[in-house]
C-alpha positions as CSV (number, residue, x, y, z in Angstrom):
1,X,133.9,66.7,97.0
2,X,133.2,64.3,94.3
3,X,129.9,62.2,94.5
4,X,130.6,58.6,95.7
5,X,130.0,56.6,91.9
6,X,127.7,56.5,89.2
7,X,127.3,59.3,86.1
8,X,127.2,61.7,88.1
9,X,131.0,61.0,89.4
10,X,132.1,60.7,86.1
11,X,130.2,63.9,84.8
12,X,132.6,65.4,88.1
13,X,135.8,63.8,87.2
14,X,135.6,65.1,83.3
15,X,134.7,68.5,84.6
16,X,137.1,68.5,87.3
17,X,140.1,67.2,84.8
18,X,138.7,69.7,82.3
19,X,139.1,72.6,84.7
20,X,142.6,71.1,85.0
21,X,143.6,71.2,82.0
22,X,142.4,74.3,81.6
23,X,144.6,75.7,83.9
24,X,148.1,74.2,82.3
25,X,147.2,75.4,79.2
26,X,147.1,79.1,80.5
27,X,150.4,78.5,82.4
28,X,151.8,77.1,79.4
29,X,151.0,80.2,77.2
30,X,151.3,82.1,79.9
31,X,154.8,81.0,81.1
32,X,156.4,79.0,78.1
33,X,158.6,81.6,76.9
34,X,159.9,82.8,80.1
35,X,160.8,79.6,81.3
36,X,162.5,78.4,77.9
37,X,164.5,81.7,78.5
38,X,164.8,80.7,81.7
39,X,166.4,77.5,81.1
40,X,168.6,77.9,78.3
41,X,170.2,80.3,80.6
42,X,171.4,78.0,82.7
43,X,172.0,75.5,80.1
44,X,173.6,77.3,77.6
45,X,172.1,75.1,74.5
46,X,168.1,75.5,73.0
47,X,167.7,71.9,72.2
48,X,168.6,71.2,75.9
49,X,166.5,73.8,77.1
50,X,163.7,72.9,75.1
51,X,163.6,69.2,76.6
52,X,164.2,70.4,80.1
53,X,161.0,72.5,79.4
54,X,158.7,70.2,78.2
55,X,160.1,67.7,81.0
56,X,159.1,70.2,83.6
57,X,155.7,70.9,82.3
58,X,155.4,67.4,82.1
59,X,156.2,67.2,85.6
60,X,153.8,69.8,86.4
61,X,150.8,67.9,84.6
62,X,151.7,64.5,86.2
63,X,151.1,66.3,90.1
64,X,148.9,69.3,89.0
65,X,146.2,67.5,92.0
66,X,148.8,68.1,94.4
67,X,150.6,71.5,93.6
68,X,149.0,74.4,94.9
69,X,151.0,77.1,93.0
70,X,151.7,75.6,89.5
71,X,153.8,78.5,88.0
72,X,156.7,78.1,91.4
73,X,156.7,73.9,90.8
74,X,156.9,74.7,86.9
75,X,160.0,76.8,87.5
76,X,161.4,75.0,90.3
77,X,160.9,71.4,88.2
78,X,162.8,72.7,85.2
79,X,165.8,75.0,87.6
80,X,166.2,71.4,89.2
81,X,165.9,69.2,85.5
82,X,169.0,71.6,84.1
83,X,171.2,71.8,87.3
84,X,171.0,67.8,87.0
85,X,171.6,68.3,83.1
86,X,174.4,70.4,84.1
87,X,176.0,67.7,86.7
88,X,175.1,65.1,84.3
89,X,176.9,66.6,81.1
90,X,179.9,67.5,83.4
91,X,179.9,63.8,84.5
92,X,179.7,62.1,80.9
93,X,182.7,64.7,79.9
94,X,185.0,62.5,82.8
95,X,183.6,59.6,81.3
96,X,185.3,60.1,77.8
97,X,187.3,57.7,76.1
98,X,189.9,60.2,76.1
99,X,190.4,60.2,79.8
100,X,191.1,56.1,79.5
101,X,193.3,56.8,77.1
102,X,195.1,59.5,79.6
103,X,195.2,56.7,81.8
104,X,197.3,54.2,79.7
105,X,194.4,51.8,79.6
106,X,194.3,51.7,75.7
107,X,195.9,48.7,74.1
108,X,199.2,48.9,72.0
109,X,200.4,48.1,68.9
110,X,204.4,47.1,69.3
111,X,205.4,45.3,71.9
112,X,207.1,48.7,73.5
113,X,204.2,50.2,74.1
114,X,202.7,47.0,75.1
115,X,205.3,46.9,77.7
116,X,204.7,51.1,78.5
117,X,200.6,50.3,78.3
118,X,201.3,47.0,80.8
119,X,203.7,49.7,83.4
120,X,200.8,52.1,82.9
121,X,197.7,49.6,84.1
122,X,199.9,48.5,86.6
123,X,200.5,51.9,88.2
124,X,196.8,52.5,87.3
125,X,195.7,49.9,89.6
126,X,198.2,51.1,92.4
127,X,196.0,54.6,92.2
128,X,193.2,52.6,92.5
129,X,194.3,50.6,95.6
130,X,194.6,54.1,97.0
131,X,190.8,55.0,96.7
132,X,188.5,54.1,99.0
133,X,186.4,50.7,98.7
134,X,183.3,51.7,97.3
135,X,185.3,54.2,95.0
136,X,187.6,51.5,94.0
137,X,185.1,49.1,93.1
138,X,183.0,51.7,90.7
139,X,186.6,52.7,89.1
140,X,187.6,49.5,88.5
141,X,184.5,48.2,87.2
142,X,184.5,51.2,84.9
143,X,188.0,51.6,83.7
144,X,189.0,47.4,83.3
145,X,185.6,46.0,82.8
146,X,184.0,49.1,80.7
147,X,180.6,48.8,82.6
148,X,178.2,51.5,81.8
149,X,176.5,53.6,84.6
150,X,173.7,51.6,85.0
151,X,175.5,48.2,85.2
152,X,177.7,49.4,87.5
153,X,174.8,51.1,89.9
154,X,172.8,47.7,89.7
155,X,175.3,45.4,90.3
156,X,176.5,47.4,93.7
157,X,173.0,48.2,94.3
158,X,173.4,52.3,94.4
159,X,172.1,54.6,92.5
160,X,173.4,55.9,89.1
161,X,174.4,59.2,90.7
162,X,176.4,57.7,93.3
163,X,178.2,55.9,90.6
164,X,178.9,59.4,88.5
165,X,180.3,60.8,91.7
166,X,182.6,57.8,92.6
167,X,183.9,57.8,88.8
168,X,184.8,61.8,89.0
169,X,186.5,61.0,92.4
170,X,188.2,58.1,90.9
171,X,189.1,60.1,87.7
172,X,190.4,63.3,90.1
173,X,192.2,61.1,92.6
174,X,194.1,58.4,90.5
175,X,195.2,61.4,88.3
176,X,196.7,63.1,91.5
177,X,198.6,60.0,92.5
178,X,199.5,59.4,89.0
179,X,200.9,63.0,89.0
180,X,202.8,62.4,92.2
181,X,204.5,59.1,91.1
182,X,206.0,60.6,88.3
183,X,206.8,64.0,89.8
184,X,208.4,61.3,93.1
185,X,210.2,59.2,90.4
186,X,212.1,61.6,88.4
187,X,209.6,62.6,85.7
188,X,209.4,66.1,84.9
């Protein structure tokens, strides 16, 4: 128990913090290697891996008062930080321009593929009526109005990672009815 105030408390609270530190720097030396392995395992690219590692030490530091195995949160921190690399990277890949482009939302030229570009938005939007209403309204805001992310999550007031998931869904399901429609209408 540290003493109440005065030197003394502070003499404790270096000692204490030294002891601390002290202890990271073992499970760095100790575990740096194996977890960089580790990590670029399940993310497949050293930079990434060497980010999600210092992230999850990081981590570690910031609650080494309340962790009472160090080495388990240190693993468990950076196995969390890639998986959400991982869902994140697979997220930003739907979010390509090329997948507007797929879409028909990409301005034209000549007045023909105006005309095809104006058919294409306007059985874009008919997908999106399909989607349900939160869905709809990330889409929308994403495809027409080319809100990022963040601007989208802040202006509905949810979170980023709700806005990654209603964009995939959006992505998947407008495709699918897009797919139908032309299969329906004679299309090939």
């Amino acid at each position: 128990m540290p003493p109440r105030s005065g030197p003394r408390r502070v003499a404790w609270g270096v000692a204490h913090l030294s002891r601390s530190e002290d202890r990271l720097s073992r499970l760095f030396s100790e575990t740096h290697a194996a977890l960089r392995r580790y990590v670029r395992d399940l993310v497949r690219s050293p930079e990434k891996a060497d980010e999600i590692v210092q992230e999850a030490f990081l981590r570690t530091y910031e609650h080494r008062d309340k962790v009472e195995i160090p080495r388990a949160y240190l693993f468990t921190a950076a196995r969390n930080l890639a998986i959400d690399a991982r869902r994140h990277e697979h997220m930003a890949q739907t979010d390509s321009v090329g997948d507007l482009a797929d879409l028909g939302v990409v301005s034209a030229a000549t007045p023909e593929t105006e005309a095809l570009a104006d058919e294409r938005a306007r059985l874009l939007r008919a997908a999106i009526e399909h989607l349900p209403p939160q869905c709809r309204a990330v889409f929308a805001l994403k495809v027409f109005h080319a809100c990022s992310y963040q601007e989208i999550a802040e202006r509905l007031g949810i979170s980023v990672k709700t806005v990654e998931k209603h964009v995939g869904r959006g992505l998947k399901d407008t495709h699918a009815y897009l797919k139908r429609r032309y299969r329906v209408g004679g299309g090939s």
